[in-house]
C-alpha positions in Angstrom: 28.3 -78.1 -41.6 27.9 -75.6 -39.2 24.5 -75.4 -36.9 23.4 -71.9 -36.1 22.4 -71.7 -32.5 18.8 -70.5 -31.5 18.4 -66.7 -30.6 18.3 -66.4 -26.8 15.0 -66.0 -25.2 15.1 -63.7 -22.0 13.9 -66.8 -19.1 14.3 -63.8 -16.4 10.4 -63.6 -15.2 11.1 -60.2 -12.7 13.1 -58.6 -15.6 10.2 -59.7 -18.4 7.5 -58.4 -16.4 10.1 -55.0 -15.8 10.1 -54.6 -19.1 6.5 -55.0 -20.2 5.5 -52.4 -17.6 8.1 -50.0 -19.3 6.9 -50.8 -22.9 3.5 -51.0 -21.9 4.1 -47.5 -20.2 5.4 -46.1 -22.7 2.5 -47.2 -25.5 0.0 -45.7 -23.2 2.0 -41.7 -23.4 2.4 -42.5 -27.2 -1.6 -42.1 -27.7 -1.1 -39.4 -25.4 1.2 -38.2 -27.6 -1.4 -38.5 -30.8 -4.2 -36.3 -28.7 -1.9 -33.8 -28.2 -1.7 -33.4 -31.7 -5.1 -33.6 -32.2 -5.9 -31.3 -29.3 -3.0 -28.9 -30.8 -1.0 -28.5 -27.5 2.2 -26.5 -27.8 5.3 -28.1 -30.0 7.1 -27.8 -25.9 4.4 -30.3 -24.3 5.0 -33.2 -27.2 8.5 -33.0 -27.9 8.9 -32.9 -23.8 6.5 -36.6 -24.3 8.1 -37.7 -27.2 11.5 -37.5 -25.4 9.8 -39.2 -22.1 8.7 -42.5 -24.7 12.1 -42.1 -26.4 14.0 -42.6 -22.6 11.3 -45.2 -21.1 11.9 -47.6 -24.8 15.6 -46.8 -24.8 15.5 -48.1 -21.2 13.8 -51.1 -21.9 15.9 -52.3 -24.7 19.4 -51.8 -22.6 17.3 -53.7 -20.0 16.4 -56.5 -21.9 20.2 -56.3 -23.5 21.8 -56.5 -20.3 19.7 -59.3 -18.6 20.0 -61.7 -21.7 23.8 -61.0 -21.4 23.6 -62.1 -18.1 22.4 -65.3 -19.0 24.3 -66.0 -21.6 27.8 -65.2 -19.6 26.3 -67.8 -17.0 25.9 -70.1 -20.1 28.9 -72.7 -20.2 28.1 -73.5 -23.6 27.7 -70.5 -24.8 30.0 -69.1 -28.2 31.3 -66.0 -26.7 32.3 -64.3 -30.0 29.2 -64.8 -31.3 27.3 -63.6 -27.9 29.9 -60.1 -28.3 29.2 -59.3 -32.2 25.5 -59.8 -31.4 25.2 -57.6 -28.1 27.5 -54.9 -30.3 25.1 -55.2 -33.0 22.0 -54.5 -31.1 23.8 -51.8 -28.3 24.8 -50.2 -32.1 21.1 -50.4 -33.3 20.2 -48.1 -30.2 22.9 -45.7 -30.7 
């Protein structure tokens, strides 16, 4: 019988609080995004925003990928394969 090991949980406190500024950040110029619609601002100005909230999430995510995988290579006990098809996986899902 094989056990399936928990998902890792980032413990990194600096890098959490990194990157819940970012996301944070980035929520705030997505409801600047919506009254820039509303307002009818040029197709330039939103695109240019949407692009700016694209980058900051983007960021976050290979962020929060890289920090857990520095954990988990510090992790003796870790399954290696498993920790390289899951960090493919989710570098794939931001591709």
């Amino acid at each position: 019988m094989t056990t399936k090991k928990a998902p890792h949980v980032l413990q990194d406190q600096t890098q959490l609080e990194a990157i819940t500024k970012r996301v944070k950040r980035a929520n705030g110029q997505m409801g600047a995004i919506v009254r820039m619609l509303e307002d009818g601002r040029s197709c330039e100005d939103i695109v240019t925003q949407m692009a700016a909230v694209a980058k900051a999430v983007n960021t976050a995510a290979f962020t929060l990928i890289s920090a857990s995988l520095k954990e988990c290579i510090a992790d003796p006990e870790s399954d290696t394969d498993d920790i390289v098809l899951r960090l493919q996986k989710l570098f794939l899902s931001l591709a």
